[in-house]
N, C-alpha and C positions, 0 to 999 in steps of 0.2 A: 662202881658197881654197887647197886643198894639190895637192901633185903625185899622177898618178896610177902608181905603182908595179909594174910589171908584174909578174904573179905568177910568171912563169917567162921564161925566154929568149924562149922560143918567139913571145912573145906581140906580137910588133914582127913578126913574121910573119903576123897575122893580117889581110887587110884591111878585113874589117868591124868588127872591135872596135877596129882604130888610130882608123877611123872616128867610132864610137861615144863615143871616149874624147876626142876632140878637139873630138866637139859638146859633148860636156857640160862640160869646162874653159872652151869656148867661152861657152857660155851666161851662165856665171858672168859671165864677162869683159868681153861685152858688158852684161848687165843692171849689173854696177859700175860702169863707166867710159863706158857709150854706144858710139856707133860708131866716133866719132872718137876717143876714146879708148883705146879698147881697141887693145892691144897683140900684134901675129901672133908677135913675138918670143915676149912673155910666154907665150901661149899653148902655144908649142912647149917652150918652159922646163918647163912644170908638167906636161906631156904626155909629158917624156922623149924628145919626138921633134926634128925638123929644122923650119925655116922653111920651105925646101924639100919635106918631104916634104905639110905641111898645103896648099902652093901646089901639090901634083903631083893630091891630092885633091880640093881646092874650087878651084882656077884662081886665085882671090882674097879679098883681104881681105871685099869686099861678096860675092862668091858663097857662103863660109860665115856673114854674118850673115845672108843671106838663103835659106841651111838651116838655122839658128837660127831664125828666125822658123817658118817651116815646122814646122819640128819640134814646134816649144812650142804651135804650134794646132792642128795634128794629134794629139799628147795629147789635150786639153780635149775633141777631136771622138770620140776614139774610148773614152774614158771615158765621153761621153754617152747613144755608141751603148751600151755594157753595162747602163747603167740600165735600158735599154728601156721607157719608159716606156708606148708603145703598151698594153702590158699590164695597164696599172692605170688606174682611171676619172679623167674629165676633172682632177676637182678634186685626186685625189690625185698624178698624173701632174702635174701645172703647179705643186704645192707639192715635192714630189721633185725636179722639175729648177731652182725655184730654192734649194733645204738644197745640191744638190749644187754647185751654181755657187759659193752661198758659202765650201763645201768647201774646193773647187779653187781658186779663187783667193787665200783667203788662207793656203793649205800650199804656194801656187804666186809665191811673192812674184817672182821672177823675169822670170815671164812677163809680169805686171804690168809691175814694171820694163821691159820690151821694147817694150812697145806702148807705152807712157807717152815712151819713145825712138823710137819710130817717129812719135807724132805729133807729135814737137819737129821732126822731119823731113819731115811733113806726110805721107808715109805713102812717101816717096821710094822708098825701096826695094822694099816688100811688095807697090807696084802690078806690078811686074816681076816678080809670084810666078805661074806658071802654074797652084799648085794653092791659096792661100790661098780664093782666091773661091770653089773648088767645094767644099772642108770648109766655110766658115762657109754655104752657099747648101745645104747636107744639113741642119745644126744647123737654121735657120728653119723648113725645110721640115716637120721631123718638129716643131717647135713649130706651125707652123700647122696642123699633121693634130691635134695636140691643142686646139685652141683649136676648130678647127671641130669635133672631136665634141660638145666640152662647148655648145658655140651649137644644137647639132640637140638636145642632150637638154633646151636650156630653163637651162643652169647659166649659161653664161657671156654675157655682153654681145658686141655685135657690130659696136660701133662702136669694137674698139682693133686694130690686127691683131698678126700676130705680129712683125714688126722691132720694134712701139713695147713690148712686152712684153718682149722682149730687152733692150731699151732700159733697159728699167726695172729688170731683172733685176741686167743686168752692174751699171749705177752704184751699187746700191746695195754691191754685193760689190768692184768695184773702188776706191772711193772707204775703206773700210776698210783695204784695202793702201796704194794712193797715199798717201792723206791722214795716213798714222794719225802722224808724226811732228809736224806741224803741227797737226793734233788737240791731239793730248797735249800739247803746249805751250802751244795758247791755253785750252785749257778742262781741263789734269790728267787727262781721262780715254783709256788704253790703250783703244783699239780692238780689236789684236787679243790682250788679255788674256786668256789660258787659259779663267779662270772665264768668261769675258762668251758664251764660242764658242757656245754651247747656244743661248746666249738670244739671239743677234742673229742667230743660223740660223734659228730659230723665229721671231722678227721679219718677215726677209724674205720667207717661204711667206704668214705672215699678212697681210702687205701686199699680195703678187700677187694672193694670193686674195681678199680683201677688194674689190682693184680689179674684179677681174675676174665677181666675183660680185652688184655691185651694178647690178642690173637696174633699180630705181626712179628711177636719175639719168636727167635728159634726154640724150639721143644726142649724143656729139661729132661732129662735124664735121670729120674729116681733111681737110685742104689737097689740092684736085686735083694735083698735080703730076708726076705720072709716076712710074712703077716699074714693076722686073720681077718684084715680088710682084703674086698675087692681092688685089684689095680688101679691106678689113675685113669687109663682113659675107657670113658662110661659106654665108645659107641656099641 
């Protein structure tokens, strides 16, 4: 992690970019060291700026890791929205949002890291997030508008809905960032080795699809248990 170097005087003057420049040292900070580790000192060290000044912006140590959290799923959310997948038919649209999932997460090692420290936390902080739940409850939504066209044309199955599709989505792309060091050590092979990218992107599209496309299996049977999604089958 290096310090961020202002390009002119001026730029301790600005309040959105002192802003901007104290989440992103931040980011680092937390995703290296956790929450309890991570340092408001350090932070202010590599920022060029005050302890004080980062407490005059976030209030506290927890109110800026939980505009770090914010932040890092707000990305994910608003790079999904430019796919627009709406645009492109069932099958191609649900192989597209998972190539770009695997994308983003393993060029996003960070964010990973984050969540991976939120749930050693059990999710302590981010339930305290006013906007977490309505960026990932947009993400499902425009996935179940795809999953329901593909079930009206006949393509896709209608017994998975869209959370367990997610589900299936993020582990396979999260589990390549988490895992990939304990990977490579019990079995030699890099996960996210340059050459492998193509081919484990391509992987994942043909597994959604593959799932989502095979209409001759018998029907699962999701567990009644309540939710504020609509049910599996879209007809």
């Amino acid at each position: 992690m290096t310090a961020i170097t202002p390009a002119d005087g001026g730029n301790r003057r600005d309040p959105e970019r002192t802003k901007r420049e104290i989440l992103e040292v931040a980011t680092a900070e937390f995703a290296a060291s956790g929450f309890a580790g991570a340092r408001v000192d350090r932070i202010a060290e590599l920022t060029r700026t005050t302890k004080r000044m980062i407490y005059y912006y976030f209030e506290s140590k927890e109110s800026l890791y939980l505009q770090v959290m914010e932040t890092a799923y707000a990305l994910i959310r608003t790079v999904e929205r430019e796919l627009d997948v709406a645009e492109l038919s069932p099958i191609d649209g649900l192989r597209a949002l998972a190539e770009f999932t695997y994308d983003h997460h393993t060029s996003h090692s960070d964010f990973i890291r984050l969540v991976s420290i939120e749930n050693i936390h059990r999710a302590q902080h981010i339930s305290k997030s006013t906007v977490i739940h309505d960026l990932n409850s947009t993400a499902i939504d425009a996935l179940q508008d795809l999953l329901r066209r593909g079930a009206v044309a006949g393509e896709f199955r209608t017994d998975i809905d869209a959370l367990d599709v997610h589900v299936m989505i993020s582990a396979y792309c999260f589990f390549h960032v988490s895992n990939r060091y304990t990977f490579r050590t019990l079995f030699g092979r890099d996960l996210l080795e340059p050459e492998r990218h193509s081919y484990y992107r391509r992987l994942v599209g043909d597994m959604i699809i593959a799932t989502m496309t095979d209409l001759q299996r018998p029907d699962l049977v999701p567990p009644s248990l309540g939710s504020d999604l609509p049910g599996p089958n879209f007809h």
